[in-house]
C-alpha positions in Angstrom: 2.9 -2.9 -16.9 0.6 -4.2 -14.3 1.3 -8.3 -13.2 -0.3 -8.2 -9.7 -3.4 -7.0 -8.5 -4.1 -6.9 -4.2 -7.6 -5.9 -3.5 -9.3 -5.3 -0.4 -12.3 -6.6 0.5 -14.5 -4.8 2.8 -15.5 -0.7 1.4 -13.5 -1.9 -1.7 -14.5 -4.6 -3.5 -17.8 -5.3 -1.8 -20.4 -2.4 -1.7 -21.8 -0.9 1.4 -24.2 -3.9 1.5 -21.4 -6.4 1.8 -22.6 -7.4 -2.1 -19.9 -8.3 -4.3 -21.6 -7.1 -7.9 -21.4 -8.8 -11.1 -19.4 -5.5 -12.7 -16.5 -6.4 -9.9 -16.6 -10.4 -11.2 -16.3 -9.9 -14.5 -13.5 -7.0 -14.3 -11.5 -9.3 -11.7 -12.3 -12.1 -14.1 -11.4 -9.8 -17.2 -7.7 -9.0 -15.5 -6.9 -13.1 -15.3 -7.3 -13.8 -19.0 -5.0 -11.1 -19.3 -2.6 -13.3 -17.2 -2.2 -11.1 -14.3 -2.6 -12.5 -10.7 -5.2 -11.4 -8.7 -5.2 -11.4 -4.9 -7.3 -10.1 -2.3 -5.6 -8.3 0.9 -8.0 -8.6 3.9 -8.2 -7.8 7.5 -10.7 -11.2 7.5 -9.3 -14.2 8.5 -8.5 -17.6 6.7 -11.9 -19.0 6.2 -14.2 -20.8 4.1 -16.1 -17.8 3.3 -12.8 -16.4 1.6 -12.4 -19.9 -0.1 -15.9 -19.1 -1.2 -15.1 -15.4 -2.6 -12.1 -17.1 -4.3 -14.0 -19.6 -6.2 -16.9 -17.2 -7.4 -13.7 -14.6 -8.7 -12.1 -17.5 -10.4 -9.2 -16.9 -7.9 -7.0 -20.4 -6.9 -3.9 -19.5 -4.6 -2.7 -16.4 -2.7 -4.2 -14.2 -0.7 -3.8 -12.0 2.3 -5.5 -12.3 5.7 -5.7 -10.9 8.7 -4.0 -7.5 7.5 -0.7 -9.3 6.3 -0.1 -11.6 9.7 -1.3 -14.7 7.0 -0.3 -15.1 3.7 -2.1 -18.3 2.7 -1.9 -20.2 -1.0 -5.9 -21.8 -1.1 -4.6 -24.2 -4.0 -2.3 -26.1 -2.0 -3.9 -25.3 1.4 -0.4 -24.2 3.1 0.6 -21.2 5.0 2.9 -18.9 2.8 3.8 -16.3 5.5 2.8 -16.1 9.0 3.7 -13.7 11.5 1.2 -13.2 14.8 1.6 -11.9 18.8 1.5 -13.8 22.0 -0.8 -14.4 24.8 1.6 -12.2 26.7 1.0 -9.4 24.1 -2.6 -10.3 24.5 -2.9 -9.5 28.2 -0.7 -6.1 27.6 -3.8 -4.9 25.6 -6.1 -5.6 28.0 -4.7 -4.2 30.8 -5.0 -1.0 28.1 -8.3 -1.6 27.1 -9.9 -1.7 31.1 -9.8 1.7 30.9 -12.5 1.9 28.3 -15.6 0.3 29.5 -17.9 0.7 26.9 -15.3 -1.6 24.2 -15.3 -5.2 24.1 -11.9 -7.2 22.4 -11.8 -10.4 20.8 -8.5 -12.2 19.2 -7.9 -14.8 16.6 -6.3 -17.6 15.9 -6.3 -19.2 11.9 -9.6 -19.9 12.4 -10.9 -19.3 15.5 -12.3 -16.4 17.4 -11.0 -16.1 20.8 -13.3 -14.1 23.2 -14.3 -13.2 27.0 -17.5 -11.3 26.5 -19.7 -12.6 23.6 -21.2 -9.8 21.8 -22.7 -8.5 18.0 -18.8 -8.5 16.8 -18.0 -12.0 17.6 -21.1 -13.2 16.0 -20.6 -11.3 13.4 -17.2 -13.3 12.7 -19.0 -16.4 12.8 -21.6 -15.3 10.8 -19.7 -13.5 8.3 -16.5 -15.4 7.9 -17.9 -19.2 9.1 -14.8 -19.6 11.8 -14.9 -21.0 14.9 -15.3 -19.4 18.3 -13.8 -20.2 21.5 -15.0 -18.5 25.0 -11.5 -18.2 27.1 -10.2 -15.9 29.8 -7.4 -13.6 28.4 -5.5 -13.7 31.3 -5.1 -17.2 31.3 -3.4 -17.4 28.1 0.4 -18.4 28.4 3.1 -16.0 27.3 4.1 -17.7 24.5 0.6 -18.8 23.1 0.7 -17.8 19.3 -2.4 -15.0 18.2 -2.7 -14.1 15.1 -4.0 -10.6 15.8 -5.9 -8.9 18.9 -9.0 -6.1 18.3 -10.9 -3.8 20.2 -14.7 -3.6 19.2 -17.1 -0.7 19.2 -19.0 2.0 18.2 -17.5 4.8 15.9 -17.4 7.1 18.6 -15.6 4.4 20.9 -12.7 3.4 18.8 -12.3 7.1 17.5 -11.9 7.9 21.6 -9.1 5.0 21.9 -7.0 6.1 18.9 -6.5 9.1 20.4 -5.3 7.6 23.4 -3.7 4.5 21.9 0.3 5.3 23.7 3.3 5.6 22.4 5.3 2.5 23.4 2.0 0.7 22.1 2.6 2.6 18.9 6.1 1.6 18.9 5.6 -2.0 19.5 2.5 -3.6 17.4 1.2 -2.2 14.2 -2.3 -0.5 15.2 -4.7 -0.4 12.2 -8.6 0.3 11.7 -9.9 -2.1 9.3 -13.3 -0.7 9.8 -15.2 1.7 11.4 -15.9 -0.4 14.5 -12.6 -2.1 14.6 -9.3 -1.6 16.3 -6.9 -4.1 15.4 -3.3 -4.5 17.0 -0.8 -6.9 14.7 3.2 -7.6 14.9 4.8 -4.7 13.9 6.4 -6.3 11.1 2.9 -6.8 9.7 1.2 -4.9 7.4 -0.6 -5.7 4.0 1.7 -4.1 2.1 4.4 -6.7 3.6 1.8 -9.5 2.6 1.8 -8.1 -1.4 5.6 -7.7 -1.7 5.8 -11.6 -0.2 3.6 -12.6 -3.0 5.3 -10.4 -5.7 8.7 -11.6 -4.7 8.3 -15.2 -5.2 6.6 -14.7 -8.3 9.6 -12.3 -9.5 7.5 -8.9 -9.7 8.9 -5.3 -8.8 6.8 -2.6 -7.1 6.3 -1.1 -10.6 4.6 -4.3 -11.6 1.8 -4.1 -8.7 -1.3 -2.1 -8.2 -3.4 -2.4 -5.3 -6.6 -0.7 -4.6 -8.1 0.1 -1.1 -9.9 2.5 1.5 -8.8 2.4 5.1 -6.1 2.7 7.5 -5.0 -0.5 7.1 -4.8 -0.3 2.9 -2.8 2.6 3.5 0.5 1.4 3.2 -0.7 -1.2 0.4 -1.9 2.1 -1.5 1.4 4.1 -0.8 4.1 1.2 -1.7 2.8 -0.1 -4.9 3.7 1.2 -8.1 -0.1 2.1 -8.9 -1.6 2.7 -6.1 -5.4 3.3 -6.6 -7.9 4.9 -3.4 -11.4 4.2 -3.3 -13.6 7.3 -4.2 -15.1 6.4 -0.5 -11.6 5.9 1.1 -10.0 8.1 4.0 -8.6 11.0 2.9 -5.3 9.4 4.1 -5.3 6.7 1.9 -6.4 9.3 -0.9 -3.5 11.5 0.3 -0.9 9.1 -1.0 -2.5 7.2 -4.2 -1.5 7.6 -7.7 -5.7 7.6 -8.5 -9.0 7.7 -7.2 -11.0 5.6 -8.4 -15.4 5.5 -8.2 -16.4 4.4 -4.6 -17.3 0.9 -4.0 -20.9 1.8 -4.4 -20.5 2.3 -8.2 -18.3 -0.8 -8.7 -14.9 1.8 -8.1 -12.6 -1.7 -8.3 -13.9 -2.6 -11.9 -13.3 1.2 -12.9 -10.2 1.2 -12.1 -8.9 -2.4 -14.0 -10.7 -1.4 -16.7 -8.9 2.0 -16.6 -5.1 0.4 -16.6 -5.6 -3.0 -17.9 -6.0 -3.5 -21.5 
């Protein structure tokens, strides 16, 4: 029986307009009266526009940012989980990302957007998520100065050209996710969405059996693949749609109300 619910956000519950629809409201609304927790898993940071999001779902305490680095509880305003890089891990990744000239980077930290260049992305964070931004030099960053979470930024074409050559040791050492088409995100290697979930679930006294997430990209994968119903967007990667239990409708046809309708009764 299904207890807790992680949702992303972006190509799952909002539609390709960025809309989140009424059908999505009232199903995520439908799965609380049934007394089962409800928590959204992002790659977005801890912001007021989430705090936002949660209020209009009916939603008051977990949730998962920044691809599992924060897990945050919005009722009592504390930091559940928190698990980020350094400013030395910071200047690794660009030394890596010089060789690709056409990409810019930003990084975060709770909630502000760290930057060199100032481009569409970065406004687009402020825009979109209402955090703060901060114009540094990357270099100048101690070794020990706490980030969140670095990203490259680009067109499709640019950050499909860097996963290729994304090396091994890099591989090896942080956990490289796209959250989006345009984004390349690096994160502690202990990090990962699904790691954010299984936080929540244990403290609440939940097994894997007792979870269902739904999501479509890289970085739901492991959300998708760990929990005991694991649902894929009908728009996800075929990845993510490689290791789910279902496919659900595609977030253009409300696919996250589908799919608690389908297994919540």
């Amino acid at each position: 029986m299904v207890k807790l619910i992680g949702i992303d956000m972006d190509g799952t519950l909002l539609d390709p307009q960025s809309k989140l629809s009424e059908e999505n409201i009232k199903a995520i609304k439908y799965a609380t009266s049934k007394g089962i927790d409800v928590v959204i898993a992002s790659g977005r940071p801890v912001c007021e526009s989430m705090r936002d999001y949660y209020k209009l779902l009916g939603l008051k305490s977990y949730y998962v940012g920044f691809n599992g680095a924060v897990v945050y509880d919005f009722e009592t305003d504390t930091i559940l989980y928190q698990k980020g890089i350094t400013g030395k891990d910071v200047k690794e990744l660009e030394k890596f990302k010089s060789q690709f000239s056409s990409v810019n980077s930003h990084a975060f930290i709770l909630d502000t957007v760290l930057y060199e260049v100032e481009d569409y992305y970065v406004d687009l964070e402020v825009k979109v998520n209402y955090v703060k931004k901060k114009k540094i030099k990357f270099n100048d960053l101690a070794d020990d100065f706490p980030v969140i979470k670095y990203m490259f930024t680009g067109s499709k074409v640019d950050i499909d050209n860097i996963i290729n050559h994304v090396p091994e040791e890099l591989k090896e050492k942080y956990n490289v996710v796209r959250s989006a088409t345009y984004y390349l995100e690096f994160v502690n290697k202990e990090v990962d969405k699904a790691r954010g979930i299984e936080i929540i679930a244990q403290k609440k006294g939940l097994s894997k059996e007792e979870i269902m997430t739904i999501g479509d990209e890289g970085n739901d994968y492991l959300m998708v693949k760990e929990a005991g119903l694991g649902i894929a967007m009908g728009n996800a990667r075929q990845k993510v749609k490689d290791v789910a239990k279902d496919i659900t409708e595609s977030n253009a046809n409300n696919g996250v109300a589908h799919a608690i309708y389908k297994y919540i009764k």
